[in-house]
C-alpha positions in Angstrom: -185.5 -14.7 30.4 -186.0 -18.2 31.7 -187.0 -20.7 28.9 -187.7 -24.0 31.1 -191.1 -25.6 32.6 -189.5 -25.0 36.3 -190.6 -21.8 36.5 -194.1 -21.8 34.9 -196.5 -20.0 37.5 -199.7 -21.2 37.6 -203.0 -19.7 36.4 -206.2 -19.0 38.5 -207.5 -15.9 36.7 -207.8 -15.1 33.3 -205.0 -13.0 32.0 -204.6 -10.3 29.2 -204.9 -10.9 25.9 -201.3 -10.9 24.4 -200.8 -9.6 20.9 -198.5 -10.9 18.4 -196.2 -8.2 18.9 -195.3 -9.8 23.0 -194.1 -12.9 21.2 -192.2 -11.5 18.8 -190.4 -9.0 20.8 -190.1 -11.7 23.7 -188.6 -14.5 21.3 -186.3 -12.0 19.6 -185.0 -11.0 23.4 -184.4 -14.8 23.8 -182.4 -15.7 20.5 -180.2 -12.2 20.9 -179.7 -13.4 24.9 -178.5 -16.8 23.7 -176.5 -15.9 20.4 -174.7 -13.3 23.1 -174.1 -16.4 25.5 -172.3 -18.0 22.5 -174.5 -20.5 21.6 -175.0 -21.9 17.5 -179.1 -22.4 18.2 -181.4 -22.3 20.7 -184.6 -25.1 20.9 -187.5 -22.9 21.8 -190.7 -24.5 23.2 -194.4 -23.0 22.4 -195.3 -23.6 26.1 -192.2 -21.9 27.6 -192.2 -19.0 25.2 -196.2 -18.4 26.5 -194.6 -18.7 29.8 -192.2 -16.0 29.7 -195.0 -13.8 27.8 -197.6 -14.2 29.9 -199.6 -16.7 32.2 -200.1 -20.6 30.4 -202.2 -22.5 30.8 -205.1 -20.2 31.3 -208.6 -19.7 30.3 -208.2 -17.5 27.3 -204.5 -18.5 26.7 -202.8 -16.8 23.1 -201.4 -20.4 22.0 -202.3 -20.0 19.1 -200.4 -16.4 18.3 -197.2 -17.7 20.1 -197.2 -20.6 17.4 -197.7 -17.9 14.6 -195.3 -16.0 15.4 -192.7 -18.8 15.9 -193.3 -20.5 12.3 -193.0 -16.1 10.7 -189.8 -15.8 12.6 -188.1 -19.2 11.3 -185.4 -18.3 9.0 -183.3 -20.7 6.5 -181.3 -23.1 8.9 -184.5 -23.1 11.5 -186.2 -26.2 12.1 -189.0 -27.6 13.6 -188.1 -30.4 15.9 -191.8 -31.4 17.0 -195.0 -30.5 15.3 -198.2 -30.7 17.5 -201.4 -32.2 15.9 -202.9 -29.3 14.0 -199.7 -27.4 14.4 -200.3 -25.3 16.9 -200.2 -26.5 20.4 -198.2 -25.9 23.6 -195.5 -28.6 22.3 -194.2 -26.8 19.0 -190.6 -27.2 19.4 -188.8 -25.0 17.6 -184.6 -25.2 16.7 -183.4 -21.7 15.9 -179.7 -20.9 14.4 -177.9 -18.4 16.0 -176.6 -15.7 15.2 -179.8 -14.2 13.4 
């Protein structure tokens, strides 16, 4: 799973509602793929997450669950790097500790 804005496709239909349950399962395939690489934490962006999930932007995009579900799966050592205004938005940035 690619985590970077190089390889966000771009969106000219609406896609599928994504449920909470895409983000968390994709997010928890990203932290075990990085704490497997070795690494002590991963930065995870709102935007890039959405990416690997499902098309963003879009009309009908699920911003707003991807930020959910990033704040419920912070643990003690997480931290958040870069809030947007409101606190949801496609540039939550998000420092996780590895391992989980």
């Amino acid at each position: 799973m690619k985590n970077d804005a190089t390889t966000r496709p771009q969106a000219n239909q609406t896609p599928a509602r994504l449920s909470k349950g895409d983000f968390v399962t994709a997010l928890s395939k990203l932290l075990q793929e990085e704490a497997k690489a070795g690494k002590s934490s991963v930065d995870v962006r709102a935007a890039n997450l959405h990416t690997d999930v499902g098309v963003y932007p879009a009309r009908g995009h699920s911003m707003p669950t991807c930020c959910t579900v990033m704040y419920e799966e912070m643990q003690p050592g997480d931290e958040i790097l870069l809030t947007p205004p409101g606190g949801k938005g496609a540039t939550l940035l998000v420092r996780y500790k590895l391992p989980r």
